[in-house]
SEDRENPA-409012 format. One line per field, with one value per residue: x, y, z of N, C-alpha, C, O in turn. Coordinates in nm, 2 decimals. Layout:
// residues N
n.x = [X;...]
n.y = [Y;...]
n.z = [Z;...]
ca.x = [X;...]
ca.y = [Y;...]
ca.z = [Z;...]
c.x = [X;...]
c.y = [Y;...]
c.z = [Z;...]
o.x = [X;...]
o.y = [Y;...]
o.z = [Z;...]
// end
This chain:
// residues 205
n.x = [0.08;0.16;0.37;0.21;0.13;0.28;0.40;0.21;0.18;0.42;0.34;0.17;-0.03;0.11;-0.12;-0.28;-0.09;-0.07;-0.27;-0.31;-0.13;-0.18;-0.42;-0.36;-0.22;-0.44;-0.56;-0.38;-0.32;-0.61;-0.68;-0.47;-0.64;-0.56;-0.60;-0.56;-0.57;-0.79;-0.73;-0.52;-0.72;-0.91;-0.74;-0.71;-0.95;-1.01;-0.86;-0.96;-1.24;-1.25;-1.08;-1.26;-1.46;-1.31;-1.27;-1.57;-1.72;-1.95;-2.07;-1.91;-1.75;-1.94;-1.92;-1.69;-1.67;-1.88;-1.68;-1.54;-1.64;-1.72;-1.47;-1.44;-1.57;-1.54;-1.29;-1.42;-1.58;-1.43;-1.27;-1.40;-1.49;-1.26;-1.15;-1.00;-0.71;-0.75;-0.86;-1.15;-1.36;-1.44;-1.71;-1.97;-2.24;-2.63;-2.73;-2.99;-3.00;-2.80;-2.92;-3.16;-2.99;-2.84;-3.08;-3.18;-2.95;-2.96;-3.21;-3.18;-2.92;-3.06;-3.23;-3.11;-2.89;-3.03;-3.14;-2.91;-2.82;-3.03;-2.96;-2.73;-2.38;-2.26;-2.04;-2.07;-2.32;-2.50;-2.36;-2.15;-2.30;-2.40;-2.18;-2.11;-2.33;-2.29;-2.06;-2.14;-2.23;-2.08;-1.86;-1.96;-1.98;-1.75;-1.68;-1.78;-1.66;-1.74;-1.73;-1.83;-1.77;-1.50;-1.62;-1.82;-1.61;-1.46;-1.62;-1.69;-1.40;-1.28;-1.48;-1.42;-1.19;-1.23;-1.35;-1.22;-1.03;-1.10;-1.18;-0.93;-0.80;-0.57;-0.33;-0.53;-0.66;-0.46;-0.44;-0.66;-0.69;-0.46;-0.60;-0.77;-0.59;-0.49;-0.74;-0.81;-0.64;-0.70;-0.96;-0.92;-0.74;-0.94;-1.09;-0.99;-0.87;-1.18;-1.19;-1.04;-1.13;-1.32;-1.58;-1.81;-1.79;-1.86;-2.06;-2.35;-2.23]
n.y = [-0.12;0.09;0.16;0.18;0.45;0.63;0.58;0.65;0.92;1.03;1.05;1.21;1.51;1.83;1.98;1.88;1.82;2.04;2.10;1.94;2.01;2.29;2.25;2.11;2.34;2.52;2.38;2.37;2.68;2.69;2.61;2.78;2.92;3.16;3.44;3.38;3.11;3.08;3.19;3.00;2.85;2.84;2.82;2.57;2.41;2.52;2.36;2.16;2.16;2.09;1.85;1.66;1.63;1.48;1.23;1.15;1.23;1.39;1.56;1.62;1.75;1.96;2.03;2.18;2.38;2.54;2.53;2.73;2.92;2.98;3.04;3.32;3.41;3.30;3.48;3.75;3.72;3.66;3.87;4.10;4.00;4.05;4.27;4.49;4.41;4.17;3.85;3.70;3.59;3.24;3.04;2.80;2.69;2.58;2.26;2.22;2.34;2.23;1.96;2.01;2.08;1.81;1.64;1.78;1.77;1.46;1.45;1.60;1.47;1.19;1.27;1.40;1.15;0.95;1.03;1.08;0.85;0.73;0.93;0.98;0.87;0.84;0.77;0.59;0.75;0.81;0.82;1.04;1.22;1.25;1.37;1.55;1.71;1.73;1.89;2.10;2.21;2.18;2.36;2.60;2.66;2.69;2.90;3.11;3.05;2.84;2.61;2.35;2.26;2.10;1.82;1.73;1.77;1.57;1.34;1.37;1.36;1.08;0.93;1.02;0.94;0.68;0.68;0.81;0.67;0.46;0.53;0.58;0.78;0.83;1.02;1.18;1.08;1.03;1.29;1.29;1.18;1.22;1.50;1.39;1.33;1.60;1.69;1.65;1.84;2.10;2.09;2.08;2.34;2.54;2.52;2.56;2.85;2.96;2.97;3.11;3.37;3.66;3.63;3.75;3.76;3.53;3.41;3.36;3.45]
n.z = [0.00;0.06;-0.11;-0.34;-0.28;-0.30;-0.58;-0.71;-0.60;-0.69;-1.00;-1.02;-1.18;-1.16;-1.07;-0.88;-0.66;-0.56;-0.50;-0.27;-0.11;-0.04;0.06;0.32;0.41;0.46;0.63;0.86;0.93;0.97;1.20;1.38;1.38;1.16;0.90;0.70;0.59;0.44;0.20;0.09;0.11;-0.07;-0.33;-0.36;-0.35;-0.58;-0.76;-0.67;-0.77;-1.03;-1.02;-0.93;-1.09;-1.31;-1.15;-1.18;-0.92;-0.85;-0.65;-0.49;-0.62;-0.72;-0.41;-0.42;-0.58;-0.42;-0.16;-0.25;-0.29;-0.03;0.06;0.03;0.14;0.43;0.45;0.47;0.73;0.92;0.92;0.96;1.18;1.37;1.66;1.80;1.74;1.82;1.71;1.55;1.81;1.89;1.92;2.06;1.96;2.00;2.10;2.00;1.77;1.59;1.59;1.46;1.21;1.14;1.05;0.85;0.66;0.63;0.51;0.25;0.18;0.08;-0.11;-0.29;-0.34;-0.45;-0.68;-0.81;-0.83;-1.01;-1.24;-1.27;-1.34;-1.12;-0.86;-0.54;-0.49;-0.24;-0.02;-0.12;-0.17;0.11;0.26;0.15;0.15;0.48;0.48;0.37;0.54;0.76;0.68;0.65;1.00;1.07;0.87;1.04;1.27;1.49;1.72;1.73;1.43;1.44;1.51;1.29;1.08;1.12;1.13;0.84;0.72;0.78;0.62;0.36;0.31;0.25;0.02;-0.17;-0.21;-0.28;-0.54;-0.70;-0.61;-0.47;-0.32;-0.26;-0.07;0.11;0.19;0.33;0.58;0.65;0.78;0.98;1.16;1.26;1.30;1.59;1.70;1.65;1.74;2.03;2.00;1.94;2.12;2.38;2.32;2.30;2.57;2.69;2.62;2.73;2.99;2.87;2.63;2.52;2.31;2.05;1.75]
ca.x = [0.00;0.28;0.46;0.14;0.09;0.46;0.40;0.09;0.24;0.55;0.25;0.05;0.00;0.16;-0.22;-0.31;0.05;-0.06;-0.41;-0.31;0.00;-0.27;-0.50;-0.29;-0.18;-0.50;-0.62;-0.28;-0.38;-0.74;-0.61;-0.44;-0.67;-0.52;-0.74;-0.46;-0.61;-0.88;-0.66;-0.52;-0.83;-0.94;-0.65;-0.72;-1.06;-1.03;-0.83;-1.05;-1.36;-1.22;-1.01;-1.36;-1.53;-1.28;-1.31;-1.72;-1.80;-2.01;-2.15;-1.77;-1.70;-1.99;-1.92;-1.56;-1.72;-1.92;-1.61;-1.45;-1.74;-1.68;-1.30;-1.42;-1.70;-1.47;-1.21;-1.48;-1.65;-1.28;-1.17;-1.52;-1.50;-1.13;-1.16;-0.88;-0.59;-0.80;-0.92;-1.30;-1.42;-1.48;-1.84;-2.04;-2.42;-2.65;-2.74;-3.10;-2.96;-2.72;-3.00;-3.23;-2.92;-2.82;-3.21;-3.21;-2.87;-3.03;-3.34;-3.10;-2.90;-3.12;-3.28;-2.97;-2.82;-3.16;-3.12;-2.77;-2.79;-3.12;-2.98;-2.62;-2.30;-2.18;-1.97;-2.11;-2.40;-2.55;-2.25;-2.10;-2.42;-2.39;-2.02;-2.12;-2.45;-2.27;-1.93;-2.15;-2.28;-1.96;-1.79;-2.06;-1.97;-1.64;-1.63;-1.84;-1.59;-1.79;-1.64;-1.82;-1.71;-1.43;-1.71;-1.86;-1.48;-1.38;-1.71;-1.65;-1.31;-1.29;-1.56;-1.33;-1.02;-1.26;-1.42;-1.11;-0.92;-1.17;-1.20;-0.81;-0.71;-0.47;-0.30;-0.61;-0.76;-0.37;-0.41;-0.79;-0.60;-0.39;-0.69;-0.81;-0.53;-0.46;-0.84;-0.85;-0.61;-0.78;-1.07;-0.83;-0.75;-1.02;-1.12;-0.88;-0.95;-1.29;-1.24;-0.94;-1.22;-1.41;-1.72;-1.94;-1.76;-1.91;-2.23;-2.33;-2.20]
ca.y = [0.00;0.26;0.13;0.25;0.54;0.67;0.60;0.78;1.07;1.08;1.00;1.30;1.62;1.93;2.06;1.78;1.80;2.16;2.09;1.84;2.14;2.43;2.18;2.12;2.50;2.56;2.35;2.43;2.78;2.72;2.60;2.85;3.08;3.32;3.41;3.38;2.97;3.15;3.22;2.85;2.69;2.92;2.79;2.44;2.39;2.58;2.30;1.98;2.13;2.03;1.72;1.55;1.61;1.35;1.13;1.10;1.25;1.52;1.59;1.66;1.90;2.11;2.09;2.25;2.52;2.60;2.57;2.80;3.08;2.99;3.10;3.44;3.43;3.29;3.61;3.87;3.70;3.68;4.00;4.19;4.00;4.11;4.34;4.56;4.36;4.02;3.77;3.68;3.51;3.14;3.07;2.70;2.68;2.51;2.13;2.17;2.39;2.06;1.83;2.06;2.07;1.71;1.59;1.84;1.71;1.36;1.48;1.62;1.38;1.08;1.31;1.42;1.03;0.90;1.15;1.03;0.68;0.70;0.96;0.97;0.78;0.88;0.67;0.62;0.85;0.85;0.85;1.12;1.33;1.25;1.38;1.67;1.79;1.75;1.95;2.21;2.28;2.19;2.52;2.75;2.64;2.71;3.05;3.12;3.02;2.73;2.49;2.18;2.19;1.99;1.70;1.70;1.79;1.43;1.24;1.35;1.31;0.98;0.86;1.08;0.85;0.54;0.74;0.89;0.56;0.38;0.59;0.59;0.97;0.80;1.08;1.27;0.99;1.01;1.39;1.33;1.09;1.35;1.59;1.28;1.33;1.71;1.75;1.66;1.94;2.20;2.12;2.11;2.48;2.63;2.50;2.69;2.98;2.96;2.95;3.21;3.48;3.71;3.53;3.84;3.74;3.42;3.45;3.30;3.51]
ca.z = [0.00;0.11;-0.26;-0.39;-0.25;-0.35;-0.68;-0.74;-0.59;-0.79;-1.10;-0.97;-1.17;-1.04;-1.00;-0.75;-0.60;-0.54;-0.43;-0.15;-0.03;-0.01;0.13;0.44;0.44;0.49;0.78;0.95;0.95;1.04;1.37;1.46;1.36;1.10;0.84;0.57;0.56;0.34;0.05;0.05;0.07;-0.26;-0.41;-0.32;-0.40;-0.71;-0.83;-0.65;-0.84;-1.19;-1.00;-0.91;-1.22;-1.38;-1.06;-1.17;-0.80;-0.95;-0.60;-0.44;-0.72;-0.64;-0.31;-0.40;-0.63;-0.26;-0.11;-0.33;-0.26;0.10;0.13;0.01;0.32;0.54;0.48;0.51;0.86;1.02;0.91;0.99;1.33;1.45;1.72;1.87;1.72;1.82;1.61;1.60;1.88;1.87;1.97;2.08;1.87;2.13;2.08;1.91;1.64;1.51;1.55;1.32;1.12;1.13;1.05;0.71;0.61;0.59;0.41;0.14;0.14;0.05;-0.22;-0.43;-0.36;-0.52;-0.84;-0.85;-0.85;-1.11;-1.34;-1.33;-1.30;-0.99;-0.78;-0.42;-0.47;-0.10;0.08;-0.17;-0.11;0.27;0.32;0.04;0.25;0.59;0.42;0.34;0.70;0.86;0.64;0.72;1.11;1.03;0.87;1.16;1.38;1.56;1.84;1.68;1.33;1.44;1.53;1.18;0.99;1.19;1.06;0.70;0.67;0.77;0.51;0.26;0.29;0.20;-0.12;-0.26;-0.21;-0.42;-0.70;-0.75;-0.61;-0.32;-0.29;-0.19;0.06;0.20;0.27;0.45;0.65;0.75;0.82;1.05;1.26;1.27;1.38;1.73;1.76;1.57;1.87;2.17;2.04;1.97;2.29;2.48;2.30;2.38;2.74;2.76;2.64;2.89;2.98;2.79;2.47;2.46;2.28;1.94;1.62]
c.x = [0.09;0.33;0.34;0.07;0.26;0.48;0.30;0.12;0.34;0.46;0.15;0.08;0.04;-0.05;-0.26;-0.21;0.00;-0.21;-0.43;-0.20;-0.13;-0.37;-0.46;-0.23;-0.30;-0.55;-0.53;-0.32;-0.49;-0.77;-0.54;-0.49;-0.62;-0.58;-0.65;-0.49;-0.71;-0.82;-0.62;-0.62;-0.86;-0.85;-0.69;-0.81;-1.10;-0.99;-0.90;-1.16;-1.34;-1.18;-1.17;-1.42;-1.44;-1.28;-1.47;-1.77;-1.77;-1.99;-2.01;-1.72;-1.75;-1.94;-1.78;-1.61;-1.76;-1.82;-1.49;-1.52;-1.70;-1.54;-1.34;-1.52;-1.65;-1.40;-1.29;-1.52;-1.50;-1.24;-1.25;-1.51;-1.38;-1.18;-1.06;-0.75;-0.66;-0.88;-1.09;-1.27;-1.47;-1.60;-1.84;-2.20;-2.45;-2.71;-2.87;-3.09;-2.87;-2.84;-3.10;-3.13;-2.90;-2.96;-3.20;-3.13;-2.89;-3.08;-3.22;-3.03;-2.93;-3.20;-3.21;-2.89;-2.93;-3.17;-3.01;-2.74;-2.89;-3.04;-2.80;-2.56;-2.24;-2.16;-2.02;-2.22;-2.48;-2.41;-2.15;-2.15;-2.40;-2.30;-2.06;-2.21;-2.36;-2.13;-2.00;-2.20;-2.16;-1.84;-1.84;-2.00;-1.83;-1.60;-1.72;-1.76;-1.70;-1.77;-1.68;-1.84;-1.63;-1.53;-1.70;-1.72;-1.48;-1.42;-1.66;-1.51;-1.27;-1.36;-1.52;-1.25;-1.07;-1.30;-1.29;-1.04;-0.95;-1.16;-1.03;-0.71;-0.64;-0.40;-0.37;-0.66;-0.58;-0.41;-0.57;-0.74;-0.54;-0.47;-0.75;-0.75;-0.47;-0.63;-0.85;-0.73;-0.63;-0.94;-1.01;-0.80;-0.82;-1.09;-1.11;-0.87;-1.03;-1.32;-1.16;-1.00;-1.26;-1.54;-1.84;-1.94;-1.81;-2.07;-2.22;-2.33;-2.35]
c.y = [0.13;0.27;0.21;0.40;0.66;0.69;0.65;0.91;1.12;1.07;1.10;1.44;1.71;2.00;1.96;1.75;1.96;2.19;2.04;2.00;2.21;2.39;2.23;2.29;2.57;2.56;2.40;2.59;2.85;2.68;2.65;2.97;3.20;3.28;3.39;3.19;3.00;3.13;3.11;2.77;2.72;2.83;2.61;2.39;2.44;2.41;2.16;2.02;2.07;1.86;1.59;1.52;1.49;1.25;1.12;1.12;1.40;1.60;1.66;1.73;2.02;2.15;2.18;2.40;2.58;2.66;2.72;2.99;3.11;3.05;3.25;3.45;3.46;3.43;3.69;3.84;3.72;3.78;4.11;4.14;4.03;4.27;4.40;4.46;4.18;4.00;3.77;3.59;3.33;3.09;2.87;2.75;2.57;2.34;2.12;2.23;2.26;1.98;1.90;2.01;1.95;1.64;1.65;1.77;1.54;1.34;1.47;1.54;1.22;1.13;1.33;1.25;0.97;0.94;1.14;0.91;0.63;0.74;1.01;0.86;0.78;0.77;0.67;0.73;0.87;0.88;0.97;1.25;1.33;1.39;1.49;1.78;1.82;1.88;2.06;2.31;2.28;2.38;2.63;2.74;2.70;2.86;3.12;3.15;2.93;2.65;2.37;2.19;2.09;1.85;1.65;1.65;1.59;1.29;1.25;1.30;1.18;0.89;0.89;1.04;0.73;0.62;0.75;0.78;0.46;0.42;0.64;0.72;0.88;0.93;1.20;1.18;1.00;1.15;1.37;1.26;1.19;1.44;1.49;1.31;1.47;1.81;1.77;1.83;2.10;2.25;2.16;2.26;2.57;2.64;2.62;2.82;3.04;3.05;3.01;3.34;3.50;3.65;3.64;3.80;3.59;3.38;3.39;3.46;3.53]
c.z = [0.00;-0.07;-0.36;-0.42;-0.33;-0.46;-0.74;-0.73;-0.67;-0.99;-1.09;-1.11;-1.07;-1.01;-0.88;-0.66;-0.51;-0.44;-0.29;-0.05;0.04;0.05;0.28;0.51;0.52;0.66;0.89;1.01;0.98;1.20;1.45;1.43;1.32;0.99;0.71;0.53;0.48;0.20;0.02;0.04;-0.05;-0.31;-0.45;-0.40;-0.54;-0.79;-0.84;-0.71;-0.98;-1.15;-1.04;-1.00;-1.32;-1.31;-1.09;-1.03;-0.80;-0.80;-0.52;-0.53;-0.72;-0.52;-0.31;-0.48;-0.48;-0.19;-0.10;-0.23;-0.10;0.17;0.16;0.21;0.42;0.56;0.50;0.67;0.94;1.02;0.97;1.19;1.44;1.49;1.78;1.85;1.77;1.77;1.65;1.67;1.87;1.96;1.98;1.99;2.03;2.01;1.95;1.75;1.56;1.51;1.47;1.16;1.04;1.03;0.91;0.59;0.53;0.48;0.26;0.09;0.04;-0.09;-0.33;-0.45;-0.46;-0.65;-0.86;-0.92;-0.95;-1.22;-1.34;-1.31;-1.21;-0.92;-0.65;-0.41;-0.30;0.01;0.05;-0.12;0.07;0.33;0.23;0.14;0.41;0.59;0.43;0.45;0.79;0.80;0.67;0.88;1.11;1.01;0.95;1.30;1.49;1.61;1.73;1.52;1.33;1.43;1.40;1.09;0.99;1.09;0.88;0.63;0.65;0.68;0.38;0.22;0.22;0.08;-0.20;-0.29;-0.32;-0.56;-0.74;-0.72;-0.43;-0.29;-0.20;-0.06;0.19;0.33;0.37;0.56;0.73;0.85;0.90;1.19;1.30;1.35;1.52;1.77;1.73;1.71;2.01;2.15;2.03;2.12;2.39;2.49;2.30;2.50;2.76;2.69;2.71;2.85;2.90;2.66;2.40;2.42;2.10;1.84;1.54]
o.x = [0.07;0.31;0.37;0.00;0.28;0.56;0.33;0.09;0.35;0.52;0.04;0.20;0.02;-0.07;-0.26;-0.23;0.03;-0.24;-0.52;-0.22;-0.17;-0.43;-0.51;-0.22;-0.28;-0.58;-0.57;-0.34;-0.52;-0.86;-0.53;-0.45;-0.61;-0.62;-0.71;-0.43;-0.72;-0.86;-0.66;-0.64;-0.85;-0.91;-0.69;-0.77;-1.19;-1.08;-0.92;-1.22;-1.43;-1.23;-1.19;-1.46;-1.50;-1.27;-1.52;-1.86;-1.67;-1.90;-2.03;-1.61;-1.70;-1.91;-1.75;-1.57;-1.67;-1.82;-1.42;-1.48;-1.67;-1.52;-1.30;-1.52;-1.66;-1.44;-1.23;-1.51;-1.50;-1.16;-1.19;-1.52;-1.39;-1.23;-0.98;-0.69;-0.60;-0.98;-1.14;-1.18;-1.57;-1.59;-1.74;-2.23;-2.37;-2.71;-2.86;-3.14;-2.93;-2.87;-3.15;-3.17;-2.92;-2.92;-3.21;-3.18;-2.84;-3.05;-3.19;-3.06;-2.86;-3.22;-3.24;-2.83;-2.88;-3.22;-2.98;-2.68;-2.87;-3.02;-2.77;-2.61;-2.13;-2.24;-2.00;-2.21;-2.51;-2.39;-2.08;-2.10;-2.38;-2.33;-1.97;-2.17;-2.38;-2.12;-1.96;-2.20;-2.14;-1.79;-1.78;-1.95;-1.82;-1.52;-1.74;-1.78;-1.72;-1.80;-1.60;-1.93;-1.64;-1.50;-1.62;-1.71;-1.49;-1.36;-1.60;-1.50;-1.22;-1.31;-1.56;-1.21;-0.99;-1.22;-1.28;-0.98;-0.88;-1.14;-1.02;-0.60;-0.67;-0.43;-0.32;-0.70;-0.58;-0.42;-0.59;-0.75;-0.57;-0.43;-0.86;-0.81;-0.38;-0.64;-0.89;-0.77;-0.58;-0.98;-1.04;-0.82;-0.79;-1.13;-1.17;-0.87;-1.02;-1.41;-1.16;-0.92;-1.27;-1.59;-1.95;-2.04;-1.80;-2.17;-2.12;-2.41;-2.36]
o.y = [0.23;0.38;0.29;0.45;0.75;0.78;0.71;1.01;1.24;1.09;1.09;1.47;1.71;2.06;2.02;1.67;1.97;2.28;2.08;2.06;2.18;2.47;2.33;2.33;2.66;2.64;2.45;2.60;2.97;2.71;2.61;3.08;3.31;3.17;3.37;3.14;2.90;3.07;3.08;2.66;2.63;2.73;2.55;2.34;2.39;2.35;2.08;1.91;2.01;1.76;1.50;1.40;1.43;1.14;1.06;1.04;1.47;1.69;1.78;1.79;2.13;2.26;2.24;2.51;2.65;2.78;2.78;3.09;3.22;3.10;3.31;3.49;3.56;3.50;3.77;3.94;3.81;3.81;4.20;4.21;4.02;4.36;4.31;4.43;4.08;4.07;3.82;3.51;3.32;3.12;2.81;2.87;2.52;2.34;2.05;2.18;2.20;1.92;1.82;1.94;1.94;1.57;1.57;1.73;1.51;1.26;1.38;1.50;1.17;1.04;1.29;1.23;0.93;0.86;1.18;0.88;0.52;0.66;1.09;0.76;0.71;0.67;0.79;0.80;0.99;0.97;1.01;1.34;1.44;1.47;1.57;1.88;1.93;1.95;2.14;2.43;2.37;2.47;2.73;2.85;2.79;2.93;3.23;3.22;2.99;2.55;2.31;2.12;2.00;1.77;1.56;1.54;1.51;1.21;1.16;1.23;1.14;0.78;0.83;1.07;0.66;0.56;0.69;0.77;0.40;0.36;0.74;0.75;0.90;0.95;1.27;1.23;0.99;1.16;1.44;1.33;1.24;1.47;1.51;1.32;1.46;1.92;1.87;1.91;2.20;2.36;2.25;2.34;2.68;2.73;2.71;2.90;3.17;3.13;3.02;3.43;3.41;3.63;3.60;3.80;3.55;3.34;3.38;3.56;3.58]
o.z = [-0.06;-0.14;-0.45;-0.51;-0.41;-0.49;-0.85;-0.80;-0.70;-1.09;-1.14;-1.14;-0.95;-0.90;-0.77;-0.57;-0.39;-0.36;-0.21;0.06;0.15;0.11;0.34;0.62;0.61;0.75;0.99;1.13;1.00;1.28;1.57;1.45;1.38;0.95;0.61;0.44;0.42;0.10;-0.09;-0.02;-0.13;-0.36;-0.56;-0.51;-0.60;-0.86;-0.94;-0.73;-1.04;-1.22;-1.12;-1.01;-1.41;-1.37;-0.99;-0.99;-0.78;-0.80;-0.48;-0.49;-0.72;-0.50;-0.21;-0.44;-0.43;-0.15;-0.01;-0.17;-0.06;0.28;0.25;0.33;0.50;0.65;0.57;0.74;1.02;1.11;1.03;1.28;1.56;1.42;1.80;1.95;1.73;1.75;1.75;1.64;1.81;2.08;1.93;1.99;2.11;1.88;1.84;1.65;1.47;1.40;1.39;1.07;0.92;0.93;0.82;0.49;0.41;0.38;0.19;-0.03;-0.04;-0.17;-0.44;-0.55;-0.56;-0.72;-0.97;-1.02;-1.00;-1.30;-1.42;-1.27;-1.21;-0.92;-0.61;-0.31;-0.27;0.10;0.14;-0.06;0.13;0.42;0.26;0.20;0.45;0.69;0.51;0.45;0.88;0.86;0.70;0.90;1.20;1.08;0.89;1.40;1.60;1.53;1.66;1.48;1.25;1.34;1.37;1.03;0.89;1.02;0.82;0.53;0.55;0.65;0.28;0.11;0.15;0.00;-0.30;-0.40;-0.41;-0.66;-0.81;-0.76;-0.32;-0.17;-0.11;0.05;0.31;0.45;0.47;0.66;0.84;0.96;0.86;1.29;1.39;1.41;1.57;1.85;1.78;1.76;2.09;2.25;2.08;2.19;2.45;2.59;2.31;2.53;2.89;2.70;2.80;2.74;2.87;2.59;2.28;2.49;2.04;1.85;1.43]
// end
């Protein structure tokens, strides 16, 4: 598997060599909270919306167009919410908001996987749509700044390393892999950050 992985990567274009970089650039910098992880994810995503379209997972190419729209988002919410030389605030949502969320995600789900699997060729259509619908709420939470994105990030990525792996993009199931294991510490600091705000600042965005 490793022998595999080695040689796909040395077999990689430079845009997917470049996609996986600006990837990692990104999350790195969305853990420590600087908004400069905006401009890599653009970069990123720009390139995974064409990648997926020749991987046949239609539904992970929109979600990188999304994505795309989202960097810009993200940099205006971070930059609009820095206050006196400090960053925006990292906030909690309360429980019944996710299980609205969660419950919609579903719905969606099951409807775009269903319209996949009739009328295209898409590879994994429910589970594509799943990890596509849940992606698209975990990035809103995100450029938000929202404690339990990490949660969701955890869930998707993990079902991202089996998709990508199948459909031949090893290089990309390597880097969700990576983003598997760079999450928990993404939550440990926003955590901290959280809880080293004055208690007035903790209010939802």
């Amino acid at each position: 598997m490793l022998t595999q992985i080695i040689e796909q990567a040395l077999a990689q274009s430079l845009p997917e060599v470049i996609a996986v970089v600006t990837a990692i650039l990104y999350l790195a910098f969305a853990i420590r909270e600087k908004i400069v992880c905006w401009i890599f994810a653009a970069i990123s995503t720009a390139i995974y919306a064409w990648l997926f379209v020749e991987a046949k997972l239609y539904m992970e190419s929109v979600l990188n167009v999304f994505y795309l729209i989202m960097a810009g988002y993200g940099w205006y919410v971070w930059n609009s919410g820095r206050d006196d030389g400090h960053e925006k605030p990292v906030t909690a949502w309360p429980l019944k908001t996710h299980g609205v969320a969660i419950v919609a995600i579903v719905v969606l789900s099951l409807s775009s996987g269903y319209f996949l699997s009739n009328y295209s060729d898409a590879a994994f259509p429910y589970i594509d749509s799943l990890t596509t619908w849940s992606a698209i709420w975990a990035t809103f939470l995100i450029a938000r700044k929202v404690l339990e994105n990490w949660w969701y990030w955890l869930l998707i990525d993990i079902a991202s390393v089996f998709i990508y792996w199948s459909r031949d993009l090893q290089l990309t199931a390597v880097l969700f892999a990576v983003y598997v294991t760079m999450i928990p510490i993404g939550l440990i600091n926003w955590r901290k950050s959280m809880r080293a705000q004055q208690p007035g600042e903790l209010h939802s965005q």
